[in-house]
C-alpha positions as a LaTeX table, in Angstrom:
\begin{tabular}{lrrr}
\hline
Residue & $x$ (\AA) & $y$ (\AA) & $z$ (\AA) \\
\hline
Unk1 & 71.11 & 174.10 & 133.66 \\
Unk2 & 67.43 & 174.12 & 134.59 \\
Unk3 & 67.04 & 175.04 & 138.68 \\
Unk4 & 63.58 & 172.96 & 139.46 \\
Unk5 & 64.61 & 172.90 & 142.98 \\
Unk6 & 64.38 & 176.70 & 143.82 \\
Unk7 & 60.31 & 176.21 & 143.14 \\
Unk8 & 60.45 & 173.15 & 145.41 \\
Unk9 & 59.20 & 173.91 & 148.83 \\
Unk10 & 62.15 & 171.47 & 150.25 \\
Unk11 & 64.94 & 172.57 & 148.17 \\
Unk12 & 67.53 & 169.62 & 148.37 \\
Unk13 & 71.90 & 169.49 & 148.52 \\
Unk14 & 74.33 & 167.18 & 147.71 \\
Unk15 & 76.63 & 165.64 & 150.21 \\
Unk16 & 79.43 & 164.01 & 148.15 \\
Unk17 & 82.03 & 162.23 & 149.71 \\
Unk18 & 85.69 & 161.29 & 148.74 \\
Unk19 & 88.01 & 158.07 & 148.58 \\
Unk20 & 90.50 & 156.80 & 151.01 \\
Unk21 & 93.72 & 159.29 & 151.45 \\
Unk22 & 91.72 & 161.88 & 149.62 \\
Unk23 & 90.04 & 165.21 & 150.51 \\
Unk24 & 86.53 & 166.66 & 149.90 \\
Unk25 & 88.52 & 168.75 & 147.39 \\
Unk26 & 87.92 & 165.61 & 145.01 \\
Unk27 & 84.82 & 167.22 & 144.11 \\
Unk28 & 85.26 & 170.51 & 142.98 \\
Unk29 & 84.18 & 169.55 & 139.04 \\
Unk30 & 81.48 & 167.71 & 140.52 \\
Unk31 & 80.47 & 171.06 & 142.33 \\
Unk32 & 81.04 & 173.27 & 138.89 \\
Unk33 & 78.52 & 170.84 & 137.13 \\
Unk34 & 75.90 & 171.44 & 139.70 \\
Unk35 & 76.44 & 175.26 & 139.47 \\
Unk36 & 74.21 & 177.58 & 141.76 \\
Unk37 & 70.77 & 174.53 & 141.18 \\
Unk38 & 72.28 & 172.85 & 144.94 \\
Unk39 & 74.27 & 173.48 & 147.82 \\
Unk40 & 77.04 & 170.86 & 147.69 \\
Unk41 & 78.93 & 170.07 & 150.68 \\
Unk42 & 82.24 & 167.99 & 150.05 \\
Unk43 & 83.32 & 167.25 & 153.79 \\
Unk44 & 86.62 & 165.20 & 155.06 \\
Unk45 & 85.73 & 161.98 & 155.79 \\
Unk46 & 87.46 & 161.61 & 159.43 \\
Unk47 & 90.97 & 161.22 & 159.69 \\
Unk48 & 91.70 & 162.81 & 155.74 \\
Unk49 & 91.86 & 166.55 & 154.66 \\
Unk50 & 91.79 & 168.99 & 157.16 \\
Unk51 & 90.50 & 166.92 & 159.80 \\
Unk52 & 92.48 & 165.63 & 162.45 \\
Unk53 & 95.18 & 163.12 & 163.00 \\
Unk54 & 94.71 & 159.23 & 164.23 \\
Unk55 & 93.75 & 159.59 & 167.67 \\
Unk56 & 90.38 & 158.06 & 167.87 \\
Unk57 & 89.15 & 157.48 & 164.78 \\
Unk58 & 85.82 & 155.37 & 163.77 \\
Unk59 & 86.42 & 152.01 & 162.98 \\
Unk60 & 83.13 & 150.94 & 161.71 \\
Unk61 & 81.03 & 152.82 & 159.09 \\
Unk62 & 78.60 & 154.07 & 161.41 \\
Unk63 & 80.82 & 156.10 & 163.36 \\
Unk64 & 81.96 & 157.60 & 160.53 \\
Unk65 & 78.73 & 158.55 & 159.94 \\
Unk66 & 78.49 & 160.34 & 162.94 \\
Unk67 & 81.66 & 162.62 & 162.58 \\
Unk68 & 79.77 & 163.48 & 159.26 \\
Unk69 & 76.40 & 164.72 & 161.19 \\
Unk70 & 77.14 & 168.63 & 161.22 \\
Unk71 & 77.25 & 168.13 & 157.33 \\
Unk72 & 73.84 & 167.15 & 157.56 \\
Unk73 & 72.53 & 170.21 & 160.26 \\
Unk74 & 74.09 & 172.42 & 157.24 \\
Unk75 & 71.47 & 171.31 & 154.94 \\
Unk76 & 67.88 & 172.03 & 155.66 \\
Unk77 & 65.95 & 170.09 & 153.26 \\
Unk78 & 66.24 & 166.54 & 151.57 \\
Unk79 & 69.63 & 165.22 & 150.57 \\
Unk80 & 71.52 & 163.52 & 147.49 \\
Unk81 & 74.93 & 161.14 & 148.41 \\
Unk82 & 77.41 & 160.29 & 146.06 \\
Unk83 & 79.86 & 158.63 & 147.52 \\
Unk84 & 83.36 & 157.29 & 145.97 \\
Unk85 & 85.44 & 154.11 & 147.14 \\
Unk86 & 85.45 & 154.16 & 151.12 \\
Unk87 & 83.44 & 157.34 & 150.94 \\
Unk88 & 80.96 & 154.83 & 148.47 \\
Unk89 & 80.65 & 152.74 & 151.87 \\
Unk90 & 79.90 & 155.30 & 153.76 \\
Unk91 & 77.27 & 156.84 & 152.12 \\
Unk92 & 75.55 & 153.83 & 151.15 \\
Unk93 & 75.77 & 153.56 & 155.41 \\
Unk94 & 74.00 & 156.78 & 156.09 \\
Unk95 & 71.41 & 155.70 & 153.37 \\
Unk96 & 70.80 & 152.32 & 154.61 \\
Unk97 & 70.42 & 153.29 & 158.65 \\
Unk98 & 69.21 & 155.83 & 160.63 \\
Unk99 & 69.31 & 158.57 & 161.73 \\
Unk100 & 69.49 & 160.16 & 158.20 \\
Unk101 & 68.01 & 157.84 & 155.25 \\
Unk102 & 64.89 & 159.34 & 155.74 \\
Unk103 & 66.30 & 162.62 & 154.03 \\
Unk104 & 68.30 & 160.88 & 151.17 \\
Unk105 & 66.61 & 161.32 & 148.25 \\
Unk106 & 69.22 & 159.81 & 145.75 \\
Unk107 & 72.62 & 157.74 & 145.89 \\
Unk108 & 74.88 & 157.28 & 144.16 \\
Unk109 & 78.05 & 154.97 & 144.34 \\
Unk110 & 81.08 & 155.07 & 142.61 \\
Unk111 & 83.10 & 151.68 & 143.38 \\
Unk112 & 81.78 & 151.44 & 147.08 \\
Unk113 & 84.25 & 149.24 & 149.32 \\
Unk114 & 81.51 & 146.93 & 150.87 \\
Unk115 & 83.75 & 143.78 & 150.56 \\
Unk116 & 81.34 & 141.72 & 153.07 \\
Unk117 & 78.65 & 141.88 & 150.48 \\
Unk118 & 80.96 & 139.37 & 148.44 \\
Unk119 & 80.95 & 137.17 & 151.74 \\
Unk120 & 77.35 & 135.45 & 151.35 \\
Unk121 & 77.78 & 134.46 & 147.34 \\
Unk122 & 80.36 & 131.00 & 147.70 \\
Unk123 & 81.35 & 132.53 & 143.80 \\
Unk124 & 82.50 & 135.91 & 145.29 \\
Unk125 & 84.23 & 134.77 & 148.78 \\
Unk126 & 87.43 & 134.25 & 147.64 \\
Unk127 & 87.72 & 137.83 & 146.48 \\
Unk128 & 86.92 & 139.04 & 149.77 \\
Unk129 & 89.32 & 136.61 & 151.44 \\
Unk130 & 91.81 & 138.49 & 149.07 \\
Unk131 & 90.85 & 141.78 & 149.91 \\
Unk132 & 91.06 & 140.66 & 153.42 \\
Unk133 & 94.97 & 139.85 & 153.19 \\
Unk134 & 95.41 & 142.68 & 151.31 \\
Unk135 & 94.17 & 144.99 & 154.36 \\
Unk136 & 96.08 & 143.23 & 156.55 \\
Unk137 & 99.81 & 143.43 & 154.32 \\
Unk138 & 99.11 & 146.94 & 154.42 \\
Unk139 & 98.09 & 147.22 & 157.69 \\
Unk140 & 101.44 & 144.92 & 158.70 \\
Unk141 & 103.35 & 147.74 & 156.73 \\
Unk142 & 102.63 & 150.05 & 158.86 \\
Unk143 & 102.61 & 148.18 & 162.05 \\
Unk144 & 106.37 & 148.11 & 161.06 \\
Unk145 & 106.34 & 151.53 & 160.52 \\
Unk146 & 106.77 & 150.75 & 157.21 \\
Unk147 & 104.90 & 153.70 & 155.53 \\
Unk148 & 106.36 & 154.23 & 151.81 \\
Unk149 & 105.55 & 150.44 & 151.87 \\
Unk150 & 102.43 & 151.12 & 152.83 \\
Unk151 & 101.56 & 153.44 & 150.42 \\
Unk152 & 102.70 & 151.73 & 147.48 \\
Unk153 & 101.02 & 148.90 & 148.63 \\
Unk154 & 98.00 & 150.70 & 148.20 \\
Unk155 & 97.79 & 152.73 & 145.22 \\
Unk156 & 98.81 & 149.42 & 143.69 \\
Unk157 & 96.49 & 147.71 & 144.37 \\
Unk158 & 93.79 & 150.68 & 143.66 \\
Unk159 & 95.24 & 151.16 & 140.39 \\
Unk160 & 94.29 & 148.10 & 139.36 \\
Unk161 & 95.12 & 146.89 & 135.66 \\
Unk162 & 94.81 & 150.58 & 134.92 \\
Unk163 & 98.88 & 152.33 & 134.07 \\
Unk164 & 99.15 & 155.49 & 136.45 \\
Unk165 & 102.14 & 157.74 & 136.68 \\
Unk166 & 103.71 & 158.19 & 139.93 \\
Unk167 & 102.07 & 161.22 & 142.52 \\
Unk168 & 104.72 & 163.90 & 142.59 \\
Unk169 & 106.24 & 163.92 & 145.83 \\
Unk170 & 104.11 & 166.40 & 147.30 \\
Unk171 & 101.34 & 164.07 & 146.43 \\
Unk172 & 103.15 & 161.30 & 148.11 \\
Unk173 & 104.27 & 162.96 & 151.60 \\
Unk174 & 100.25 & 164.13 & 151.60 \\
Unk175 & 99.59 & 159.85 & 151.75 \\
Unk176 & 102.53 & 159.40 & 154.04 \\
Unk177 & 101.02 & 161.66 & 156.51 \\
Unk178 & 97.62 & 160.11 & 156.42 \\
Unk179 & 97.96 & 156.42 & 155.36 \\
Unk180 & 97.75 & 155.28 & 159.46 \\
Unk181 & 93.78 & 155.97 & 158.40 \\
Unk182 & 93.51 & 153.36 & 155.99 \\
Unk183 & 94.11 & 150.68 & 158.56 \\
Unk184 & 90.61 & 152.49 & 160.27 \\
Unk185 & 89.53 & 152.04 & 157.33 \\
Unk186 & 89.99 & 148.56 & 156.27 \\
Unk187 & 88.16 & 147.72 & 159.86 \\
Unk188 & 85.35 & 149.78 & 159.07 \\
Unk189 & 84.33 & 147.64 & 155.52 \\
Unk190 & 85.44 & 144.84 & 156.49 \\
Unk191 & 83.48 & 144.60 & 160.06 \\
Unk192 & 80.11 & 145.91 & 157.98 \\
Unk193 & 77.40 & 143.38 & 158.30 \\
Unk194 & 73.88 & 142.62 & 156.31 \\
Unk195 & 74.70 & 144.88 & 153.15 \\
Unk196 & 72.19 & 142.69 & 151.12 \\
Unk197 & 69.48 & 142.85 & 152.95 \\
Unk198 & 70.46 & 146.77 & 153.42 \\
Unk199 & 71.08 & 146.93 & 149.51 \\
Unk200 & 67.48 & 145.20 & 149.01 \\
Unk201 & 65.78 & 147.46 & 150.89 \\
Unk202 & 66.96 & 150.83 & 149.09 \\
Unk203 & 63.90 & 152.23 & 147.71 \\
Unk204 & 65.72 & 155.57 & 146.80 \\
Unk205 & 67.19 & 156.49 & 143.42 \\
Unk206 & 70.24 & 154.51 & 142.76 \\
Unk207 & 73.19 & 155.51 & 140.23 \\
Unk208 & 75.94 & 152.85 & 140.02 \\
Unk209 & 79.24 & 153.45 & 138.14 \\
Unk210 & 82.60 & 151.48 & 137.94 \\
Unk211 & 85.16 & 151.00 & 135.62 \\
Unk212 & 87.00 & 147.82 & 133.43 \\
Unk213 & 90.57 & 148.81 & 134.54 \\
Unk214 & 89.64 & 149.22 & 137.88 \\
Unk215 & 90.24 & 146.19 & 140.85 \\
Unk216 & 87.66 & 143.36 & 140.35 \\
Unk217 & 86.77 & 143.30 & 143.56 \\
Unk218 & 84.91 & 146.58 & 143.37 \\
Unk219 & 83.70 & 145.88 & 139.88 \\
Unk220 & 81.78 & 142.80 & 141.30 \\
Unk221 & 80.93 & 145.20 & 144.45 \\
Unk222 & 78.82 & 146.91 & 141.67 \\
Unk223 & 77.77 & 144.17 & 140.08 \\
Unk224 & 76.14 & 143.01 & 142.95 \\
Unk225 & 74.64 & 146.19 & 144.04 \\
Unk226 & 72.83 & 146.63 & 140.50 \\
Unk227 & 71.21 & 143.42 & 141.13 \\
Unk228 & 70.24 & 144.07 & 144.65 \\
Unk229 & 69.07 & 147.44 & 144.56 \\
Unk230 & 65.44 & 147.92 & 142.88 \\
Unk231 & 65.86 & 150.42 & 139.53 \\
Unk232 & 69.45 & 150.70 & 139.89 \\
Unk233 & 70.98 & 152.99 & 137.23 \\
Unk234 & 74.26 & 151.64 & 136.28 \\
Unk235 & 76.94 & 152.51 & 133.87 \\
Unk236 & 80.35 & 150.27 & 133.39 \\
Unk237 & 83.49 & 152.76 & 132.20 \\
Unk238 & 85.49 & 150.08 & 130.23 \\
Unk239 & 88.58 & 151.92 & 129.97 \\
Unk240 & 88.01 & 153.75 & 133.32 \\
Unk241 & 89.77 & 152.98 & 136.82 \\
Unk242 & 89.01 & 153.22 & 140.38 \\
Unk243 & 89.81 & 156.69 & 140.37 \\
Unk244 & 87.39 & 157.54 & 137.23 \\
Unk245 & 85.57 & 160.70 & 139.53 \\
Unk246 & 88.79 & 162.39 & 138.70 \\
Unk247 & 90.36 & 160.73 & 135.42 \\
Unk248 & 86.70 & 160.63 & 133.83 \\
Unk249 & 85.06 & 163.88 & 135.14 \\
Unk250 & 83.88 & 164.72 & 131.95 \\
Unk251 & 81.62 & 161.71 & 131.70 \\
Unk252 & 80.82 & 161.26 & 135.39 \\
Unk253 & 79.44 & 164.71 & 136.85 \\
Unk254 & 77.39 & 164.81 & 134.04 \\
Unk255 & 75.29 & 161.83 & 134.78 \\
Unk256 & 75.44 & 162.14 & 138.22 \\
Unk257 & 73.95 & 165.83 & 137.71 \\
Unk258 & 71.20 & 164.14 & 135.58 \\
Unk259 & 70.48 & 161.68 & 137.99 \\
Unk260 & 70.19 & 164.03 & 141.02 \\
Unk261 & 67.80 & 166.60 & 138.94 \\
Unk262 & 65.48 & 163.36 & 137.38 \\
Unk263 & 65.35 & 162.20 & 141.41 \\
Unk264 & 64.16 & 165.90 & 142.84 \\
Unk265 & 61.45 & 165.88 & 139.14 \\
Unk266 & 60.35 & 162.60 & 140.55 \\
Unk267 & 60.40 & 164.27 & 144.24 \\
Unk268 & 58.07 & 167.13 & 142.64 \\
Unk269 & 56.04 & 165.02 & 141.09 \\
Unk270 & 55.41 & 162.53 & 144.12 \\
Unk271 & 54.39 & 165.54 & 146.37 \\
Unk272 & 51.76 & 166.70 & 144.02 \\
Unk273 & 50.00 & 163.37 & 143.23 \\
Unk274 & 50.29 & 162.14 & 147.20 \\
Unk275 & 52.51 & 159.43 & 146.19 \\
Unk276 & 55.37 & 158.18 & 148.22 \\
Unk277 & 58.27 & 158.70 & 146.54 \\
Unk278 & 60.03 & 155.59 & 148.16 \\
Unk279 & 57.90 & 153.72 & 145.50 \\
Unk280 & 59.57 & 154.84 & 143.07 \\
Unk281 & 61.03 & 152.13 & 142.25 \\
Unk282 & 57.72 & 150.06 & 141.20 \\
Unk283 & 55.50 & 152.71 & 140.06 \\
Unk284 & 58.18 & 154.57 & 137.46 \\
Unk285 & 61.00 & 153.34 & 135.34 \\
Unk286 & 63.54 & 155.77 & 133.84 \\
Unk287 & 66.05 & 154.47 & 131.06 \\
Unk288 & 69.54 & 154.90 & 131.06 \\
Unk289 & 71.28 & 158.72 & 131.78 \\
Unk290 & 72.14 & 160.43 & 128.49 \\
Unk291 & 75.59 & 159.73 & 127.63 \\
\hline
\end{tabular}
């Protein structure tokens, strides 16, 4: 792999973060592709991983941007997001609003949970209305205490059409123990206002991905995005799920590793000629990342 960044004067890293009830440990293939070119940082989103329990936790987006901001003092120079699921939202957050989407450079989303962009379309409402009750089953479940409920709940409904095996039971206590976040969660997207006129105004390369077996809600999410967001690079996983970072590595870190090198060429480029590189978007087209 080619390392253009080391003769760049701002040599960028990648902030990727994870899904709900997962751990910045979801990116460790995504780190291997990238080898020595960037520094990757894979944080836990609040309340997941290693981070602490649910006492006081951010219930809307931008405060979980802010528990993210020593991420950002770790790297110096311009930044690439890829975000997955909730950790989608919250990276499309940090490069929507300030104080840090003047450093993004790229983005990319992987099934973002933005269900309020689905509110404005009459076509689309009713599947945030669903998502809506689904949130608040779950969150009933564990207002009950009802926590296996709770998770099951969940990964159901995540899984989609898609036929997963059951975690192990490691996997499952590992939920248990966290799922009280999810409710934090569910408050967070679903309390996030303007995302198409936020979506509209990305200027930044965009990489899009979902998959067919994944829920429809987020496959729309996408849909929607890739018609908002000026250039948007996206690529539909037919026989992929929600979970297709992990189940579809293979395919996935390789484009977003093309995507993240063609954004710092474009970067290089954009600094030699005086051009902005926010206009992108209108001055260059790319095609499609090579399968």
């Amino acid at each position: 792999m080619s390392d253009n960044s080391q003769n760049f004067p701002h040599k960028s890293g990648v902030i990727a973060l994870h899904c709900s009830l997962g751990s910045g440990r979801q990116w460790a293939r995504l780190t291997e592709e990238l080898g020595s070119s960037h520094q990757v940082l894979a944080p836990d989103i609040s309340g997941y991983g290693g981070g602490p329990g649910c006492a006081d936790l951010p219930t809307t987006l931008a405060e979980g941007v802010a528990y993210l901001g020593a991420a950002f003092e770790n790297i110096e120079g311009p930044i690439h997001l890829v975000g997955h699921s909730y950790g989608g939202a919250i990276a499309f957050k940090i490069a929507t609003a300030p104080p840090f989407a003047g450093r993004v450079r790229s983005l990319t989303l992987i099934e973002p949970v933005l269900p309020t962009l689905l509110k404005e379309n009459p076509a689309d409402r009713r599947l945030h209305d669903l998502f809506t009750e689904f949130a608040r089953n779950v969150s009933a479940d564990l207002w009950n205490g009802m926590y296996l409920e709770a998770v099951d709940r969940f990964t159901s409904y995540w899984n989609g059409s898609e036929h997963a095996e059951r975690p192990s039971a490691e996997a499952w206590l590992r939920m248990i123990k966290r799922i009280e976040k999810v409710a934090y969660d569910f408050t967070a997207a679903l309390s996030e206002e303007n995302v198409t006129s936020a979506a509209a105004a990305i200027k930044v390369p965009t990489l899009l991905l979902s998959g067919g077996l994944s829920p429809y809600l987020t496959q729309r999410i996408v849909g929607r995005l890739s018609s908002l967001v000026a250039g948007a690079d996206a690529h539909h996983f037919p026989a992929a799920g929600h979970m297709l970072p992990l189940t579809h590595a293979k395919l996935v870190n390789p484009l977003i590793a093309a995507h993240i090198r063609r954004a710092d060429d474009l970067a290089m480029v954009s600094l030699a000629s005086g051009v902005d590189a926010g206009s992108w978007a209108t001055d260059l087209e790319f095609g499609p990342a090579p399968k």
